[in-house]
Structures are given as structure tokens and as C-alpha cells.
VEXBAKE-591439 format. One record per residue (C-alpha): x, y, z; residue in three letters. Coordinates in steps of 0.05 Angstrom, whole numbers, always signed. Layout:
% VEXBAKE-591439
REC      c1      c2      c3  resn
REC       X       Y       Z   ala
...
***
This chain:
% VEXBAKE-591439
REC      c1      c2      c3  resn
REC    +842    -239    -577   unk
REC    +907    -259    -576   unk
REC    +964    -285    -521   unk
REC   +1033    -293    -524   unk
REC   +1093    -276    -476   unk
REC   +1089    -235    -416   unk
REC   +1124    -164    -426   unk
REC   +1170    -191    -371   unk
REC   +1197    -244    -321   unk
REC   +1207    -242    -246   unk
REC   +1273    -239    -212   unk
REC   +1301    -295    -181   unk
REC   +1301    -305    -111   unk
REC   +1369    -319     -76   unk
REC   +1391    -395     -71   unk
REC   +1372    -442     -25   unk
REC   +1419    -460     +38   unk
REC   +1456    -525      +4   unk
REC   +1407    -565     +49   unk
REC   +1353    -543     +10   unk
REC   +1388    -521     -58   unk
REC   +1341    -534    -118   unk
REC   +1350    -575    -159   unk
REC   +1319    -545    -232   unk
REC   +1261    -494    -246   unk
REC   +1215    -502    -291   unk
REC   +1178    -431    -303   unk
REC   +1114    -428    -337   unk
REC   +1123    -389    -405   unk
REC   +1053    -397    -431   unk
REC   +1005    -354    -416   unk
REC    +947    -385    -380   unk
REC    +882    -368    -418   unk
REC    +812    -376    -421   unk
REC    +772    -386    -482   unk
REC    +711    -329    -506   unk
REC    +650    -363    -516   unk
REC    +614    -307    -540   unk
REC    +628    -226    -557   unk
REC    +575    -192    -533   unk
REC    +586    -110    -543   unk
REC    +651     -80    -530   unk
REC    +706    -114    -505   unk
REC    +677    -189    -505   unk
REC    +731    -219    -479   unk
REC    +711    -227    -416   unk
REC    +638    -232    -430   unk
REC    +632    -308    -428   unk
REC    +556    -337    -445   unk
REC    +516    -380    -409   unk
REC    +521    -456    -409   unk
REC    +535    -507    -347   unk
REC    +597    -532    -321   unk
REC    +639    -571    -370   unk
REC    +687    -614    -320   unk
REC    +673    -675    -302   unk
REC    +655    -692    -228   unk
REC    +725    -717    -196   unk
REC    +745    -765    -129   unk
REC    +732    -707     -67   unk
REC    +796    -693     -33   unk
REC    +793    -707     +46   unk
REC    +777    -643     +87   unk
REC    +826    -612    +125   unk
REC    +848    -647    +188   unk
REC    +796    -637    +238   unk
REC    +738    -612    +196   unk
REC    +685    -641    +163   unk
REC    +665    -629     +85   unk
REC    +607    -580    +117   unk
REC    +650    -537    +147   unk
REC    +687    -480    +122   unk
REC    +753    -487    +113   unk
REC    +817    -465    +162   unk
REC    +869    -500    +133   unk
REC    +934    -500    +170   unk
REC    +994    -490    +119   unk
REC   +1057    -525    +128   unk
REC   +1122    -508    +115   unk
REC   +1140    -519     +41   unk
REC   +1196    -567     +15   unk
REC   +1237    -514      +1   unk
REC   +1237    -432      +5   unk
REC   +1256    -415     -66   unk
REC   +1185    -404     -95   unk
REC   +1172    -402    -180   unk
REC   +1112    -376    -222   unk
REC   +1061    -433    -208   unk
REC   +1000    -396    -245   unk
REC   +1003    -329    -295   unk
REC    +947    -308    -339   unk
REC    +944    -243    -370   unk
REC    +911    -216    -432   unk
REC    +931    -156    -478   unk
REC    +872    -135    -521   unk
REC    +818    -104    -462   unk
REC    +783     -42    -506   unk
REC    +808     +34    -487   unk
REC    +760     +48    -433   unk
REC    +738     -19    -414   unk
REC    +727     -43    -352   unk
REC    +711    -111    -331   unk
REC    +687    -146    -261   unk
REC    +719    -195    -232   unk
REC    +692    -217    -159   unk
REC    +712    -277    -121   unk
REC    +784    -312    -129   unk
REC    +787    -381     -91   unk
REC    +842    -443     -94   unk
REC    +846    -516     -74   unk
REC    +895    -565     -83   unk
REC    +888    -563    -161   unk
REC    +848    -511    -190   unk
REC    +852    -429    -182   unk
REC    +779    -409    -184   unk
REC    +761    -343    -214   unk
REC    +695    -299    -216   unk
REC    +685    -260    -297   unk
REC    +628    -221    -292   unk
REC    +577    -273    -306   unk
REC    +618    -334    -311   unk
REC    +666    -373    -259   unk
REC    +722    -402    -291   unk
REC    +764    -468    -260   unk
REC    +830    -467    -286   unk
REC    +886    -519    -268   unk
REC    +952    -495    -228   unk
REC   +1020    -515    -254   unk
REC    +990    -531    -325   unk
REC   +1000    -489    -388   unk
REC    +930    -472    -424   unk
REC    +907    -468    -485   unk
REC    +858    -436    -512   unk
REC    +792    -480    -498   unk
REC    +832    -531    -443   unk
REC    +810    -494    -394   unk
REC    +781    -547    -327   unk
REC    +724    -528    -329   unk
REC    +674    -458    -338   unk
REC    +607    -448    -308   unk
REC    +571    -401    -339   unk
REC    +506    -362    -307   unk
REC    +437    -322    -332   unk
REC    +476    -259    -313   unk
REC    +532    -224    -277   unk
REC    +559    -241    -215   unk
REC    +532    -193    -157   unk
REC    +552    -223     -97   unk
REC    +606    -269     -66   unk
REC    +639    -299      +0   unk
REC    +703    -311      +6   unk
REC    +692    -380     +48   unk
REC    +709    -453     +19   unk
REC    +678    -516     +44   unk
REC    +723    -564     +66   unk
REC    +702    -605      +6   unk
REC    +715    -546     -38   unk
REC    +645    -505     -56   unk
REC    +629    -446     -43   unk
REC    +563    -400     -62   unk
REC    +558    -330    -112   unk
REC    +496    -287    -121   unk
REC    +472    -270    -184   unk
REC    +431    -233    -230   unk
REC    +382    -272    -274   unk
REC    +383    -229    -337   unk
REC    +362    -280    -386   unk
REC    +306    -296    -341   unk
REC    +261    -239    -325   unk
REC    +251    -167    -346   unk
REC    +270    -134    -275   unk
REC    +344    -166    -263   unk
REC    +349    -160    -191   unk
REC    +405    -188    -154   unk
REC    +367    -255    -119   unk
REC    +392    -312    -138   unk
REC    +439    -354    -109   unk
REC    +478    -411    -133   unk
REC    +523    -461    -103   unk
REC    +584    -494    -129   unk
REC    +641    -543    -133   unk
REC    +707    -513    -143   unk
REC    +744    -580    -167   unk
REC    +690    -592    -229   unk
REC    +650    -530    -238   unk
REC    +585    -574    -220   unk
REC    +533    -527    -208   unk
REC    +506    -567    -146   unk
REC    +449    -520    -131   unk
REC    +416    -447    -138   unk
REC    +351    -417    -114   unk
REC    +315    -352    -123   unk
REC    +308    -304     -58   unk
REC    +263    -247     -39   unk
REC    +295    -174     -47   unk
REC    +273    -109     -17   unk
REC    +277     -40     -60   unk
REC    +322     +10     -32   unk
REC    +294     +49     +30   unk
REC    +297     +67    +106   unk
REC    +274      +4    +125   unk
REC    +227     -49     +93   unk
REC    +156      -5    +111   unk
REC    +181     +56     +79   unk
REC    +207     +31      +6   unk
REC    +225     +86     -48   unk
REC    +192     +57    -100   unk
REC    +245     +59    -136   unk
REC    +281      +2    -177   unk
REC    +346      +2    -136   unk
REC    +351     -58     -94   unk
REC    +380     -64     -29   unk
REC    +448    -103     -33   unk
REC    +450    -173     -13   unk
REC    +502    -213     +15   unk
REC    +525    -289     +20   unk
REC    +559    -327     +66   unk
REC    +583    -393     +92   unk
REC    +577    -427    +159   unk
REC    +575    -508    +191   unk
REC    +529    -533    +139   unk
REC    +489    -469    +122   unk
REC    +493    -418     +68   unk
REC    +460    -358     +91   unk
REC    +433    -296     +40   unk
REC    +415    -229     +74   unk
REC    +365    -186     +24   unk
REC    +353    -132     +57   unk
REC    +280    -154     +83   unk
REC    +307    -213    +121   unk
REC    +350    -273    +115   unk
REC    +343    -337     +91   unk
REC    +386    -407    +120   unk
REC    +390    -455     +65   unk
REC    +422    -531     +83   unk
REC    +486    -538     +44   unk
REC    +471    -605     +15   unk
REC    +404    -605     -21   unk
REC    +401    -525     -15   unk
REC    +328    -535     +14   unk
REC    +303    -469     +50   unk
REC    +318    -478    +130   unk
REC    +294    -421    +157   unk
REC    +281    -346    +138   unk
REC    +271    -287    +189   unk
REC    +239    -228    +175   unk
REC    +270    -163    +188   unk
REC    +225    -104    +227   unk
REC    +218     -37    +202   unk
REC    +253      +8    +208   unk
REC    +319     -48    +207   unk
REC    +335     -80    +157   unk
REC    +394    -145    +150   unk
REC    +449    -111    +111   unk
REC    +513    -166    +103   unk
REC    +533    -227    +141   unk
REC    +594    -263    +165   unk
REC    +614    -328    +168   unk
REC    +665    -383    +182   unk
REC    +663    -407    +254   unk
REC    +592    -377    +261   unk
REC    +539    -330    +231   unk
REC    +534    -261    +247   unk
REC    +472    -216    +214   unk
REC    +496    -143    +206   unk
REC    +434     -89    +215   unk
REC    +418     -22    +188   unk
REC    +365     +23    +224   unk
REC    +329     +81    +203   unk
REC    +318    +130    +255   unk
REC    +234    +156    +264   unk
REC    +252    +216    +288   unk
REC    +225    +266    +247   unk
REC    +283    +317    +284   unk
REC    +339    +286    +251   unk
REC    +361    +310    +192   unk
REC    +363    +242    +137   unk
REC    +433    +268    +111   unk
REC    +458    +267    +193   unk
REC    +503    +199    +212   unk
REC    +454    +195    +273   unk
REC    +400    +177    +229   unk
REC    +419    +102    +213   unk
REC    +445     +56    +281   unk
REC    +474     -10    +271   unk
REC    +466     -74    +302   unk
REC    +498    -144    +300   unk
REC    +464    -201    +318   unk
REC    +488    -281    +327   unk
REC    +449    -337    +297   unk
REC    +434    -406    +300   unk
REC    +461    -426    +245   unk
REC    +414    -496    +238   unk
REC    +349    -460    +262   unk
REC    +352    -383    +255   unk
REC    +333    -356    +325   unk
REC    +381    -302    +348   unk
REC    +426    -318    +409   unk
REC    +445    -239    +417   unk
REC    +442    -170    +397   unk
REC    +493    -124    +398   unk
REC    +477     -56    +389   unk
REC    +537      +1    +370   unk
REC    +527     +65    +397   unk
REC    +501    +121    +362   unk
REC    +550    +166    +309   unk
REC    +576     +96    +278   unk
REC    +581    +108    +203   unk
REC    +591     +44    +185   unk
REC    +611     -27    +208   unk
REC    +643     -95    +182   unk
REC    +661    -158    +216   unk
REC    +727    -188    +208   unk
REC    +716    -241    +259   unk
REC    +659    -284    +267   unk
REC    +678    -333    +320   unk
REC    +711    -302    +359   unk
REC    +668    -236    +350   unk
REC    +701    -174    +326   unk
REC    +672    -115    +295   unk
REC    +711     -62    +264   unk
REC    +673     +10    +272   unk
REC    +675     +70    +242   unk
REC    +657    +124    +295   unk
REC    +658    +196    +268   unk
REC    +701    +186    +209   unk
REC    +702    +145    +147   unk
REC    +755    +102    +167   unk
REC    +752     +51    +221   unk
REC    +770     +85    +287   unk
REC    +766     +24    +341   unk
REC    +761     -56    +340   unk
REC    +713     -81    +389   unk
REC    +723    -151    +421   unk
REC    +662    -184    +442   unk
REC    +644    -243    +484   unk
REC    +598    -300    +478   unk
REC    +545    -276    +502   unk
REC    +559    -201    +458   unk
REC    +580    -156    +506   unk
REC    +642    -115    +495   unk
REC    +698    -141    +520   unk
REC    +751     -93    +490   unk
REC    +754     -33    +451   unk
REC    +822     -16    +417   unk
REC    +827     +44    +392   unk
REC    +854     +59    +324   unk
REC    +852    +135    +325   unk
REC    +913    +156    +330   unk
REC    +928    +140    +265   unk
REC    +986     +97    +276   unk
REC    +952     +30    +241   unk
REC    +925     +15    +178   unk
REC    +854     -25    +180   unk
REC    +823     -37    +113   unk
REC    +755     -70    +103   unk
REC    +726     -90     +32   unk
REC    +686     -25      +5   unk
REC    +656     -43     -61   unk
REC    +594     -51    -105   unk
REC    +598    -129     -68   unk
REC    +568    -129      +5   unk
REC    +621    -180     +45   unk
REC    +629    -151    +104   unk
REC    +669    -204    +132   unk
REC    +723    -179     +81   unk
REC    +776    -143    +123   unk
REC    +847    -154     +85   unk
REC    +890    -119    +140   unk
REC    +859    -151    +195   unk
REC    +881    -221    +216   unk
REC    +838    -254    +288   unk
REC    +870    -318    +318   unk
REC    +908    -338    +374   unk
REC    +865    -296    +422   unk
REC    +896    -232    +394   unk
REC    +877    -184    +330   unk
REC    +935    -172    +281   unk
REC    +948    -100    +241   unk
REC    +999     -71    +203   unk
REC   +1028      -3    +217   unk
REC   +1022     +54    +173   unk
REC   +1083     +63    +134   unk
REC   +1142     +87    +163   unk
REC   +1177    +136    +118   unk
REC   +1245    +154    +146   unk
REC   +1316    +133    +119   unk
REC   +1289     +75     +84   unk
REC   +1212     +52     +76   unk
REC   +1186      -5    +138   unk
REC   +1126     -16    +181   unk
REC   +1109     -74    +228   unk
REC   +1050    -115    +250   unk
REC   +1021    -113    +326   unk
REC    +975    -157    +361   unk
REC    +925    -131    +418   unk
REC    +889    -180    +458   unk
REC    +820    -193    +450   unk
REC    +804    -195    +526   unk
REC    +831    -136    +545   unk
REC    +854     -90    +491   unk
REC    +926     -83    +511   unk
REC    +989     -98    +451   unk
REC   +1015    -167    +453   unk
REC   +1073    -187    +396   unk
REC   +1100    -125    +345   unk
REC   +1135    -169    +285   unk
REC   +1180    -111    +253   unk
REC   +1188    -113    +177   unk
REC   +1266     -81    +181   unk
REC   +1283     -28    +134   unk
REC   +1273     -37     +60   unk
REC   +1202     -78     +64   unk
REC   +1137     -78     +95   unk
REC   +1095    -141    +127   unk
REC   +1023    -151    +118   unk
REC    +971    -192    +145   unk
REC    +939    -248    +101   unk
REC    +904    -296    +147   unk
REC    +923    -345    +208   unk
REC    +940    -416    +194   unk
REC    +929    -444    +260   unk
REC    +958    -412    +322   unk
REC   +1015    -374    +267   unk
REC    +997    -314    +227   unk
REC   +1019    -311    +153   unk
REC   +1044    -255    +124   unk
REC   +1064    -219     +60   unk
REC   +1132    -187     +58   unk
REC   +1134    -136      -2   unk
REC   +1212    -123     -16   unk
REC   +1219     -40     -26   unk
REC   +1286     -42     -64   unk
REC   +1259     -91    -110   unk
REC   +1333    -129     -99   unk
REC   +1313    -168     -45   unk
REC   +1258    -218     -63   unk
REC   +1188    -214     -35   unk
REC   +1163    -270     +15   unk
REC   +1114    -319     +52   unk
REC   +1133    -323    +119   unk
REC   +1092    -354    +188   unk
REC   +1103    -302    +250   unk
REC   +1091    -345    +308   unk
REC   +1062    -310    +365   unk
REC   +1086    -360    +416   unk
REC   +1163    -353    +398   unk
REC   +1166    -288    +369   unk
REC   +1196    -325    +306   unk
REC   +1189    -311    +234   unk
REC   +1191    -374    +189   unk
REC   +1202    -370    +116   unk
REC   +1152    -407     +70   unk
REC   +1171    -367      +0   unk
REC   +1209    -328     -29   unk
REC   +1200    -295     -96   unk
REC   +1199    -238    -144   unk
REC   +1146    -218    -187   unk
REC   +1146    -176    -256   unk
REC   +1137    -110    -252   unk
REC   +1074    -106    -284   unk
REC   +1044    -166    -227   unk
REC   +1066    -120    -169   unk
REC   +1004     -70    -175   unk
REC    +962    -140    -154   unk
REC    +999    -145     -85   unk
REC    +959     -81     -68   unk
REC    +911    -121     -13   unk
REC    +851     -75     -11   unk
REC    +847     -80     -78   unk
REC    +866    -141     -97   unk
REC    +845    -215     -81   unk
REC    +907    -246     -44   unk
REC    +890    -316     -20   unk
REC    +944    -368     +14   unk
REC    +916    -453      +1   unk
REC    +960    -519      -7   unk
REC   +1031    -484      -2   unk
REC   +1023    -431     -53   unk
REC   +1005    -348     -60   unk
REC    +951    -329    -115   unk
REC    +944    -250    -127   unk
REC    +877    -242    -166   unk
REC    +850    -172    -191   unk
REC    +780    -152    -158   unk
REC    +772    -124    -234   unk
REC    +804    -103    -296   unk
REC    +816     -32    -337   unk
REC    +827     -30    -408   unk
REC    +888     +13    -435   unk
REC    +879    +102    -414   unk
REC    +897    +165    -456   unk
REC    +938    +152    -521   unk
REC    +951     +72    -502   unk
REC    +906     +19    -553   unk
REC    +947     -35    -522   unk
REC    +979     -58    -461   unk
REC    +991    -122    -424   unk
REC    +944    -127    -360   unk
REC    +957    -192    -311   unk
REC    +904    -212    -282   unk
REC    +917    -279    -236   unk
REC    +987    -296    -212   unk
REC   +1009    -349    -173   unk
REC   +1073    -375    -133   unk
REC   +1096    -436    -109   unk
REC   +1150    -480     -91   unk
REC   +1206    -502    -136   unk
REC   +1223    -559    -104   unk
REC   +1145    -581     -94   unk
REC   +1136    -654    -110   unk
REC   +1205    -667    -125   unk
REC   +1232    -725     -87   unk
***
């Protein structure tokens, strides 16, 4: 293994107004890096061994204004010191095998460590601070891969991963779940779960030793795991088993969503011998709410027939993005508290881009190009391709369906949702000419303004990791992280090439008096 240099630099955003004008940068030029604990086959870089948590347990920042430490976190961002935004994390690595390829679920951030999921080890690694080799904060390492995340923090910083105990027992299915601090990489719980083989339902398993995908999620006090057969509530303290429900043949729970409130996705198996298995009208979905402290089901919703598939971008309030007769999502549909449709808006016209997560990882609460706040759900445009390159991002309201704000990107970039921070919606501006920087900015719905938080360039090689459906981009404590989902070793002729992983932005004139 080795690290050096990166093969490049970023540009340099324009100056500051004299107001604001910096007054130094200080760009990381160390590589941050992570230590191998172990090689085990091919390309062991990234294979990290077992082993516990090696930080030590640190004074718990305050939760964000207004929440608890149970509670997930919505933190509001505010407006950085100044706009002129410098590398505040990098790591990269240049010796992944020909061929390799390497998972890496779940990014998360606090005020002081980027958090990063390596196939079956988390690594905490401190922002602002060159590493070393072996000064890594902190590295947790677990009896096997990672198979299953959430993207939700605590307001005290944890958050929960599913994994696979291979060093435990002969069949490694995916049914265990583990909870942990961010700040110190304690391990502050885990727990084994049921799981269901892969079937029509749990009465009419294969047999086979595929195992229905499980999901994780986070809610007030609560981390829930769906296993196919059922669910299970565990309390996010002591991780002591709530409550578990059972699910009927032929349904069975298939994801859940959290945040402001737990919603149980279902897949059902049609019993009618008349419809063909490979027909779209042989599985229905369902979407039910539940208490998250006791279990019991407040409502069902149930999507009409045809729907191919289904994810949840919203929790609280409830919005469910459908796919009916295609493979893309075709409408958003608002419901109310008591989940009844209150709005259907329908994306098939092919004007808007809506993108939820589609990988080997069930989080169906994953939608990167869908933002929900302020009573309205955001979306970006499809790309406008006329004199030069531009889209724009429109609201519709979630009580009646009808557009609200359109934020237009002007020519030469393109605006993306990332995720509301209160009643503003922040958003990635990707500059097309790659002359004019890139940037953070706030569009408030209220005044139709834009606000600049950052702005900043990014290497050539970093610029594949803005890519949101592909990528991990994730906004905490006044800075941007882009984090690879996973990593690809060099193709064709190449045995080496530089592949960034992780890289982060923040403001230059942060802490600075």
C-alpha cells in the first residue's frame, strides 16, 4: 500500500466580497488514510479484520436545538463564516488490484469525525486533520461484511448497520444488527434477528439459501429491523427487544423508513394460480405506519395493482414514490395522517428526474433527488440540453399536487437536491464549464432567494463522486462530504490509477476569529 500526493488540486473559487475576504488557506496536502489490519485474498486493502472500537469514549456534544439525543437528527445549517470553501477532508488510495471491487455502504458526519462503512469494518476518521497511517480516531471492526445500513444519525451521534456474522456460524446470513457511536467507534450494542429464505411470502419458502433482504432504520428512540418474516422494535438505549410483529403469508415486511416516524414497506404474493409469476400483477405493495414504542399499526395503505416497485422518501410527512408500469418512478403520492392519498403528482412526462437508492442494500428511505419539507416535494429537472447545459428544481405541494417554487440553475450549471435544513432546501450547484466554481447554496421557498453557503472546485478525478445516485453526498456542521457507495480497481491495460474515495469541503474562514 502506499499514499502520497493526489494526481491533482482543485481550482480556486473566486474571492470573497472584501467584507468577507479570507484571510489564508490552509489546504490539506496529505492524504487521509486508513491503516490495513489484515490482507485477506486479493486486494486487502480494504479488508480490515475484526477487533472493537479503538477510540476512547468522548464528552457527547448537545443535540441539535429542539431534539433530544433519541431522536434522529434534522439539523438546521447556518450560514458559514465565509463562502470561499477549501478541501476540509481527502482520502484516496492508488494500489486497488485490476478487477477489484470493494463495498463501501454508509457515509455519516458530525461535528468532528467523517464516518465511513469498508466492507466489514466502519472507520472514524477526524475532519481537518492530516492522517497517518495507524492515527486513524478510531475503527470498529465486525464478524463480517456490512449488509445493511440507514442513513439516519441520532442526535447524539449513533446510528445502526446490519451485518453478516461470518466468523460466527457456518450459514452467514445477513441478521445481525449492531449499534454505534460515531464520535468513538463504541460498539454500544448488537443483537441477532430472525431471517426468512427467499420466497412468495413466509408459508411458501424456496428452500433455498438466499435470504430475503433486511433493512434498518431509525426513529424517536427505536431502531427497527425488517427480515422479511416480520419486524422487530428494539429500544435505542439498552437495545432490549420492544416488540416484533409477524408478517402473514403471502406478505412479507420488505424495507422501512424512518426519521420523523416508522413506515413498514410490504411485498405480497398473489394466490392466484391465473397469474403468470413472471407478470408485475403478481406481487402488490403495501405501506403501513407504526407505533414506533409498541408496534401496533396505525394504517395501511395499499397501492394499486401494476406497481413495480415502491420507496419512501418521506416518512413524516408520508410520501411514497411509485413505480406504475415502468421501471422508473412515474408519480409521488402525498398521503395524510390517517394514509389516504392526498395527492398524486405525476412524473410521466418525463420532464423530472426522481432517483431512489437501487442496490444490493434495502433503504428504501434513500431517495437522493427527492427533498420533502416545507409542505412541498422538491425535484430536479431533466437536463436541459440547448445552447449551453441547465436544469432547475420545482416544488409541488403535498396537499394538492399543483407546482409551487421553480429555482432555475441559469445556463452553464445544474442544481440538485440534497436535503432541507429547516424550512430552506440545500442544494448542489455542479459548475458545467468547470470555470465557474461549484456551490452550497440554501433556496428559500418563502423568498424565492438563493443563499450561498460554498463555493468550491474539486479535482477532476473527485468530480465522478458528485454523481448523487451513486454516490453518498451528505451536508452536517457547515461542510459537504462526497463518499463513494463502492470502489473499482484499475480496467483494461491500467495496473495503477489514483481512485478518491471521501472528499470533503468546508469553510476557509471556519474558526478564524
Amino acid at each position: 500500500m502506499s499514499f502520497g500526493p493526489p494526481p491533482s488540486m482543485p481550482q480556486s473559487p473566486p474571492a470573497e466580497p472584501t467584507s468577507r475576504r479570507r484571510r489564508g488557506r490552509k489546504v490539506l496536502t496529505a492524504l487521509l488514510a486508513v491503516v490495513v489490519a489484515a490482507a485477506l485474498g486479493t486486494g486487502g486493502w480494504l479488508l480490515w479484520g475484526g477487533g472493537g472500537g479503538n477510540g476512547t469514549p468522548s464528552d457527547k456534544p448537545r443535540a441539535a436545538d429542539g431534539q433530544g439525543p433519541l431522536d434522529v437528527r434534522e439539523t438546521v445549517e447556518k450560514q458559514p463564516p465565509g463562502t470561499v470553501g477549501e478541501m476540509a477532508f481527502r482520502f484516496s488510495v492508488d494500489d486497488m488490484a485490476p478487477g477489484e471491487h470493494v463495498e463501501m455502504p454508509g457515509m455519516w458526519a458530525t461535528d468532528r469525525i467523517l464516518a465511513k462503512g469498508i466492507n466489514k469494518t466502519l472507520v472514524g476518521m477526524r475532519i481537518g486533520t492530516d492522517i497517518a497511517p495507524g492515527e486513524e480516531e478510531w475503527r470498529l471492526g465486525l464478524d463480517g461484511p456490512i449488509c445493511g445500513y440507514t442513513r439516519h444519525v441520532t442526535g447524539d451521534h449513533r446510528t445502526a448497520v446490519l451485518f453478516r456474522a461470518n466468523d460466527r456460524e457456518e450459514d452467514a446470513f445477513c441478521n445481525q444488527v449492531a449499534f454505534v457511536d460515531l464520535d468513538d467507534g463504541r460498539l454500544v450494542w448488537e443483537d441477532r434477528f430472525s431471517y426468512s429464505v427467499a420466497g412468495p411470502g413466509p408459508g411458501f419458502a424456496t428452500g433455498s439459501s438466499t435470504q430475503d433482504r433486511p433493512s434498518v432504520t431509525l426513529t424517536h428512540d427505536t431502531v427497527a429491523v425488517t427480515w422479511g418474516g416480520g419486524t422487530v422494535g428494539y429500544g435505542m438505549e439498552e437495545g432490549e427487544s420492544r416488540w416484533a410483529t409477524k408478517a402473514a403469508a403471502p406478505c412479507q415486511d420488505m424495507g422501512a423508513a424512518g426519521g420523523r416516524a416508522l413506515l413498514i414497506r410490504q411485498m405480497c404474493w398473489s394466490t392466484d394460480e391465473s397469474v403468470p409469476d413472471t407478470s408485475w400483477q403478481h406481487v402488490t405493495h403495501k405501506v403501513r405506519k407504526v407505533d414506533p414504542a409498541t408496534g401496533r399499526t396505525e394504517w395501511t395503505y395499499s397501492a394499486a395493482k401494476g406497481i413495480r416497485d415502491l420507496s419512501v422518501p418521506s416518512a413524516d410527512p408520508a410520501v411514497l414514490a411509485v413505480a406504475g408500469g415502468d421501471t422508473e418512478i412515474t408519480d409521488l403520492l402525498s398521503l395524510d395522517d390517517k394514509g389516504r392519498n392526498r395527492a398524486t403528482i405525476s412524473l410521466r412526462n418525463g420532464a423530472y428526474v426522481a432517483d431512489c437508492a437501487y442496490t444490493d442494500y434495502l433503504v428504501i428511505d434513500d431517495c437522493p433527488t427527492i427533498t420533502v419539507g416545507a409542505g412541498q416535494v422538491f425535484i430536479r429537472s431533466k437536463d436541459q440540453m440547448e445552447k449551453q447545459i441547465s436544469n432547475w428544481i420545482i416544488g409541488f405541494d403535498l396537499a394538492t399536487g399543483n407546482t409551487t417554487k421553480k429555482f432555475d440553475s441559469g445556463a452553464g450549471s445544474l442544481l440538485q437536491p440534497l436535503r432541507m435544513s429547516g424550512g430552506r432546501l440545500l442544494a448542489l450547484r455542479l459548475s458545467d464549464d468547470h470555470i465557474a466554481p461549484n456551490a452550497l447554496v440554501a433556496l428559500d421557498p418563502a423568498t424565492d432567494e438563493e443563499i450561498p453557503y460554498l463555493y468550491f472546485g474539486l479535482p477532476a478525478e473527485g468530480e465522478p463522486l458528485t454523481l448523487s445516485n451513486e454516490n453518498d453526498i451528505v451536508v452536517q456542521d457547515g461542510r459537504i462530504f462526497f463518499g463513494a457507495k463502492s470502489a473499482n480497481g484499475p480496467s483494461g491495460d491500467k495496473k495503477k490509477q489514483w481512485t478518491y474515495l471521501v472528499l470533503g469541503i468546508g469553510s476557509s474562514a471556519a474558526g478564524k476569529p
